[in-house]
Backbone as a printed PyTorch tensor [residue, N CA C, xyz], in Angstrom:
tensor([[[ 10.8700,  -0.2200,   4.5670],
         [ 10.0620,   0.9200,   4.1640],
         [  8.9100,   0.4170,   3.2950]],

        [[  7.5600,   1.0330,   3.6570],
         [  6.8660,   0.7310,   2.8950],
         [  6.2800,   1.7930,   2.0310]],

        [[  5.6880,   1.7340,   0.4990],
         [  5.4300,   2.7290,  -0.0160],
         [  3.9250,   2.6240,  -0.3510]],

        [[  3.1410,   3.2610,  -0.1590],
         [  1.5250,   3.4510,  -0.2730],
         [  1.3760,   4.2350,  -1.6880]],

        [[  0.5640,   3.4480,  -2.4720],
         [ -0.2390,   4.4210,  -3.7310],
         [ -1.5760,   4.2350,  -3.8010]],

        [[ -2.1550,   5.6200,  -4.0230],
         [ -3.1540,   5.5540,  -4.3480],
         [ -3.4030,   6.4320,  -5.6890]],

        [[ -4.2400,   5.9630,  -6.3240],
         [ -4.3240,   6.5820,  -7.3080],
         [ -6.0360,   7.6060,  -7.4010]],

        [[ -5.6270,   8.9690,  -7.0760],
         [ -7.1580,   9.4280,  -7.1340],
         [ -7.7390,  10.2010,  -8.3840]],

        [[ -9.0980,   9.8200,  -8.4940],
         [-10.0630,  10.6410,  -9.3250],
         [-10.9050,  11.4070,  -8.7580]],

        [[-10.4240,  12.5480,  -9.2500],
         [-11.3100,  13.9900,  -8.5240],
         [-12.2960,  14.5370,  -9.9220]],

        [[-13.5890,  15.0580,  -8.4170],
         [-14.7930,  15.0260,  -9.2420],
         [-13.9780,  16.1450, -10.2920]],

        [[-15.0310,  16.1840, -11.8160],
         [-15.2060,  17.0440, -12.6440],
         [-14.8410,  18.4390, -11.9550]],

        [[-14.0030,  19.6110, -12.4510],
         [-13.6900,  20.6500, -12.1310],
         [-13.6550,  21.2600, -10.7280]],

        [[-12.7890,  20.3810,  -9.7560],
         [-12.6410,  20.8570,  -8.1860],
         [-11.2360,  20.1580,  -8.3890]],

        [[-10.2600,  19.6700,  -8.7710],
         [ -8.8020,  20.4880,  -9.3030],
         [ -8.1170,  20.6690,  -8.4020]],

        [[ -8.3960,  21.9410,  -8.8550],
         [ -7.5600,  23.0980,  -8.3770],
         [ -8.4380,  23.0100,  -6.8850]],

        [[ -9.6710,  23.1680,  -6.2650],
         [ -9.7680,  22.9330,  -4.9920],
         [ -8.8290,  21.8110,  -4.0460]],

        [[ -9.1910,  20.5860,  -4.9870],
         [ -8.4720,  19.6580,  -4.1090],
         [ -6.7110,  19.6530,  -4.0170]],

        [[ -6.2820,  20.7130,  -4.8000],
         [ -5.2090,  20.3630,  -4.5920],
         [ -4.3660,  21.8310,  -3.6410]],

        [[ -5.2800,  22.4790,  -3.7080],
         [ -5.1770,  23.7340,  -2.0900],
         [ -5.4620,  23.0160,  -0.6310]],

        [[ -6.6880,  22.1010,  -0.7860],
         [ -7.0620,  21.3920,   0.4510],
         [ -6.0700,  20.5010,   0.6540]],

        [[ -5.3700,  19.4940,  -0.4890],
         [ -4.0870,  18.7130,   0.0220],
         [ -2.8860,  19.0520,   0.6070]],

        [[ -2.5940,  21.1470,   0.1960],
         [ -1.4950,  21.6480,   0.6570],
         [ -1.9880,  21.1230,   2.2710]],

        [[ -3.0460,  21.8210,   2.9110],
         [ -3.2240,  21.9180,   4.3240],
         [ -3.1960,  20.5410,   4.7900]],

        [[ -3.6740,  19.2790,   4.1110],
         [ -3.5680,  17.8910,   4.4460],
         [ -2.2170,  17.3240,   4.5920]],

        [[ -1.0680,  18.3050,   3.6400],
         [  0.0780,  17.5950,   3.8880],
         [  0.8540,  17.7060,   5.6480]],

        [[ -0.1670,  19.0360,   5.6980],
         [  1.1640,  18.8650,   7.4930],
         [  0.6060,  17.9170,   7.8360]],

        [[ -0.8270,  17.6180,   7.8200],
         [ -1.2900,  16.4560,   8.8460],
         [ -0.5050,  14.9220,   8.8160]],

        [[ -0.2600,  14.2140,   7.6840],
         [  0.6010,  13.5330,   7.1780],
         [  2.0680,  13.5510,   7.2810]],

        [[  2.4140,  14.7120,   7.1300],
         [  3.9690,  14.4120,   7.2820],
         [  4.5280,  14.6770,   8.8530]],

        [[  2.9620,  15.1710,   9.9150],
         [  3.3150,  15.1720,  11.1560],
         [  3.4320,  13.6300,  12.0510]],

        [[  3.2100,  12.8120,  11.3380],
         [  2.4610,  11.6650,  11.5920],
         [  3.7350,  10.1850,  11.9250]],

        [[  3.7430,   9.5620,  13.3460],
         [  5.0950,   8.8440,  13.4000],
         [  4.5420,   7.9370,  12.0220]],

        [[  5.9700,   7.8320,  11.5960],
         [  6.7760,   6.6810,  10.6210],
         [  6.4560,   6.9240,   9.1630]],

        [[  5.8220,   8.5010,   9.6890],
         [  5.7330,   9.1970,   7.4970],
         [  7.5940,   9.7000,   7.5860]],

        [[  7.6360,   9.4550,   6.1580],
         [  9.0360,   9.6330,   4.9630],
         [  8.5410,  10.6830,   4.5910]],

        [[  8.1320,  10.5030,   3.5850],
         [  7.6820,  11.3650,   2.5720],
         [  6.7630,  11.1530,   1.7720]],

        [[  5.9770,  12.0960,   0.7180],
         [  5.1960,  12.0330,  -0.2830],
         [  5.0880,  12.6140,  -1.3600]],

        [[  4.0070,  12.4260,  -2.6220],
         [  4.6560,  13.1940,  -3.5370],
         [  3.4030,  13.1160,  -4.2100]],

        [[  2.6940,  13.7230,  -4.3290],
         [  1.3080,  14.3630,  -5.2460],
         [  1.8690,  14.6440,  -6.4370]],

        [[  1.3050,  13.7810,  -7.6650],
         [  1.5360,  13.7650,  -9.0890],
         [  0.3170,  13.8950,  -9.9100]],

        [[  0.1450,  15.0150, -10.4820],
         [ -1.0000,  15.3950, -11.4400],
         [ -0.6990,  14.6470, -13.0300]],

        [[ -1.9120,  13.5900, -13.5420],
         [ -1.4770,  12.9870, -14.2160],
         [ -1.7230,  13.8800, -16.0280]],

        [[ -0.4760,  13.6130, -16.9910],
         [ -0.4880,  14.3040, -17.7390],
         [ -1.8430,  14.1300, -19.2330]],

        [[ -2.2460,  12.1670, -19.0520],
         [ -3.0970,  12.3400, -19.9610],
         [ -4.1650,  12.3110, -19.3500]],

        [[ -4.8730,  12.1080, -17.7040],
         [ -6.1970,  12.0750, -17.5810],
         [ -6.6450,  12.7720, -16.9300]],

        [[ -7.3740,  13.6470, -17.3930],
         [ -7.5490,  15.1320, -16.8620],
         [ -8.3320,  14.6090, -15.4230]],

        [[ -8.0800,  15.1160, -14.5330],
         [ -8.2450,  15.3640, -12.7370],
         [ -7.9930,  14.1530, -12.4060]],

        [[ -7.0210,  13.3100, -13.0160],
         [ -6.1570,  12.1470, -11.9950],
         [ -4.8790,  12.5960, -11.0920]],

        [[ -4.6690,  11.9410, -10.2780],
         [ -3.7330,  12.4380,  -9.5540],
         [ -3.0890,  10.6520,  -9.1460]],

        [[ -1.8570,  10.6090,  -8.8290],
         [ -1.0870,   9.8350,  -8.2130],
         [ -0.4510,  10.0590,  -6.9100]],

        [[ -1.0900,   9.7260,  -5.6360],
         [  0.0240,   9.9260,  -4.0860],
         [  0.9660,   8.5390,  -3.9390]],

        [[  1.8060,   8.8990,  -3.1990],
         [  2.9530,   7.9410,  -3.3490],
         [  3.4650,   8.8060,  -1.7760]],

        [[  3.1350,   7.6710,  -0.8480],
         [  3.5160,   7.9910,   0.6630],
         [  4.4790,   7.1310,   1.2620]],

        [[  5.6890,   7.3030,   1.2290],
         [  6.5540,   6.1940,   2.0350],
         [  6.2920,   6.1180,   3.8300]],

        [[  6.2890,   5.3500,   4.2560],
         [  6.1240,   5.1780,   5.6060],
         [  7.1380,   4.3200,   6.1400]],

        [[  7.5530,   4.3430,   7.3990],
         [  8.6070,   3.1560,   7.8610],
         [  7.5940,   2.0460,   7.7780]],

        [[  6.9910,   1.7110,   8.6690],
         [  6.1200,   0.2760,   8.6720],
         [  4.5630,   0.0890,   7.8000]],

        [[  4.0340,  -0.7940,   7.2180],
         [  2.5830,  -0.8020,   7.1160],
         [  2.1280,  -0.4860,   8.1550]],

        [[  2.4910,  -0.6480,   9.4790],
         [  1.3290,  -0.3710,  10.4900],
         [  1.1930,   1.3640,  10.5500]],

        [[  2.5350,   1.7720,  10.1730],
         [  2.2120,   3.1550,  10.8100],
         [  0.9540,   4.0640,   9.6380]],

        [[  0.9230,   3.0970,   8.6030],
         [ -0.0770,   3.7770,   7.8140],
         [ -1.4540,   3.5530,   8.1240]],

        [[ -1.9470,   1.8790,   8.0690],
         [ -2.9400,   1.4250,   8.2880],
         [ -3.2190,   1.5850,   9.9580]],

        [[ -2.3660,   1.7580,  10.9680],
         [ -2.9120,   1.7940,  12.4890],
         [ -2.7400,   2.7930,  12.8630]],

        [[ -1.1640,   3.7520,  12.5790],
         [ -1.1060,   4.7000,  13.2010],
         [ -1.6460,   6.0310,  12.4800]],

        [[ -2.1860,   5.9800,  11.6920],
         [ -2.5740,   6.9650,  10.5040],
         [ -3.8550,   6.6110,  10.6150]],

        [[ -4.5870,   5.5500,   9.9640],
         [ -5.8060,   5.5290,   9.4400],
         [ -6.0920,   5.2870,  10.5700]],

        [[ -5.9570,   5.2030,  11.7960],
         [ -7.0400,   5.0180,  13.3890],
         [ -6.7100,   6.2630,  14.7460]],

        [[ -5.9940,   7.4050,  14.1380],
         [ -6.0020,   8.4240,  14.4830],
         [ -6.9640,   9.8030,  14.5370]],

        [[ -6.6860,  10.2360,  15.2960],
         [ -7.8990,  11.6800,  15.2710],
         [ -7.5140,  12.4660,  14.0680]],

        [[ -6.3650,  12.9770,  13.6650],
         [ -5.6890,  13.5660,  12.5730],
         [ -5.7560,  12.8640,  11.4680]],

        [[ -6.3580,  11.6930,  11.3280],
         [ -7.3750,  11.0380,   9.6920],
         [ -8.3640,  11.5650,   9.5840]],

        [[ -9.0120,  11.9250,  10.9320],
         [-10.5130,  11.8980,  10.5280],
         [-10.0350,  13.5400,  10.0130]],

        [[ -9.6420,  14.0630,  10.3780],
         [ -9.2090,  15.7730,  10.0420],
         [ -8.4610,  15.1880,   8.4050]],

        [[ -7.9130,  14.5990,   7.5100],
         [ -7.5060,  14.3390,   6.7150],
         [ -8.4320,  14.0710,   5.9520]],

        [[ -9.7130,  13.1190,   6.4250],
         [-10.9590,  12.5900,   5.8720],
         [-11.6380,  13.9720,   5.3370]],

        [[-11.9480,  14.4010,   6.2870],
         [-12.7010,  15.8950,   6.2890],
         [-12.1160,  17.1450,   5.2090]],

        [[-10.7800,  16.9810,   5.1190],
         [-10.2530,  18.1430,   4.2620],
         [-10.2680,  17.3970,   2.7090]],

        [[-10.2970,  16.0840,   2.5230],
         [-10.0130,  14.9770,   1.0380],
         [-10.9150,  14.4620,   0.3790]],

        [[-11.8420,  13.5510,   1.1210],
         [-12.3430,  12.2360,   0.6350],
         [-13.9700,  12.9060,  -0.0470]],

        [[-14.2570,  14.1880,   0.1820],
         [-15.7520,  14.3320,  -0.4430],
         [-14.9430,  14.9180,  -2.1490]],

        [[-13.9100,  15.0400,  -2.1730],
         [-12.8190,  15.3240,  -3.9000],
         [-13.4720,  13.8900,  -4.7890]],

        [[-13.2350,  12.6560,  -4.1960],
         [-12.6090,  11.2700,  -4.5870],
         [-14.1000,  10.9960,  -5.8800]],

        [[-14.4000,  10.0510,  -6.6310],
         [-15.3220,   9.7320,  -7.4500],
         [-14.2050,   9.0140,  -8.2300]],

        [[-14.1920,   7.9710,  -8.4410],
         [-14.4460,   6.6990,  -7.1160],
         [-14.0760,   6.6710,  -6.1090]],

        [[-13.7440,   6.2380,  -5.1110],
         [-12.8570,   6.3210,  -3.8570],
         [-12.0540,   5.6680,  -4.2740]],

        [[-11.1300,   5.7510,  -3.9910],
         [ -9.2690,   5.4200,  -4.2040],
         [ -9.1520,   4.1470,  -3.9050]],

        [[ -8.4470,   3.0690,  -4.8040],
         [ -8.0230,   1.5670,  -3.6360],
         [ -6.9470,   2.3190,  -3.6150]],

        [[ -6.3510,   1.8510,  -2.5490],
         [ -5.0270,   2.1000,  -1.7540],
         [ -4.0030,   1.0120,  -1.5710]],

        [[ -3.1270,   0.9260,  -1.9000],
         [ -2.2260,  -0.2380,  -2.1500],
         [ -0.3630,  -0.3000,  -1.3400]],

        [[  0.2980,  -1.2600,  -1.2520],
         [  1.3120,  -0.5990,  -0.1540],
         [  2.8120,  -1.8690,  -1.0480]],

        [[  3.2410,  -1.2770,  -1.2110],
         [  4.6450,  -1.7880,  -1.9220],
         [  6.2330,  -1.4480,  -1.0380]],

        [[  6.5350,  -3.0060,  -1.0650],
         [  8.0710,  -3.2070,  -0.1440],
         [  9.0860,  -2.7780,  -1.2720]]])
């Protein structure tokens, strides 16, 4: 099993947007072969940080079967205009 974190910073006061747009992002993700699970964590001292934590069976199914799918770019589209910085993304055995 592999576990994916990313750690995101969402712009100044869109919050609460991004985290209505992640409800609808989660089916896309948890429809997805070799997703586990995930877990969206709002962080307590830095105001609009967030922590995702995505288990997957393989790295590939994140980096090939996820990130080179039609249902990313629909993931892209509902997430990534939130991000300031853009997220590194990281993957732990």
């Amino acid at each position: 099993m592999i576990l994916e974190v990313a750690v995101l910073q969402i712009k100044e006061g869109l919050s609460e947007q991004f985290e209505m747009a992640f409800k609808e992002a989660s089916l896309i993700i948890s429809s997805m072969n070799g997703y586990i699970s995930h877990q969206l964590k709002k962080c307590v001292e830095v105001e609009n940080q967030y922590i995702l934590l995505v288990n997957w069976k393989t790295l590939e199914d994140h980096e090939i079967g996820f990130r080179k799918s039609l249902e990313y770019q629909e993931w892209k589209r509902l997430l990534h205009h939130f991000y300031e910085p853009f997220p590194t993304v990281l993957h732990y055995r």
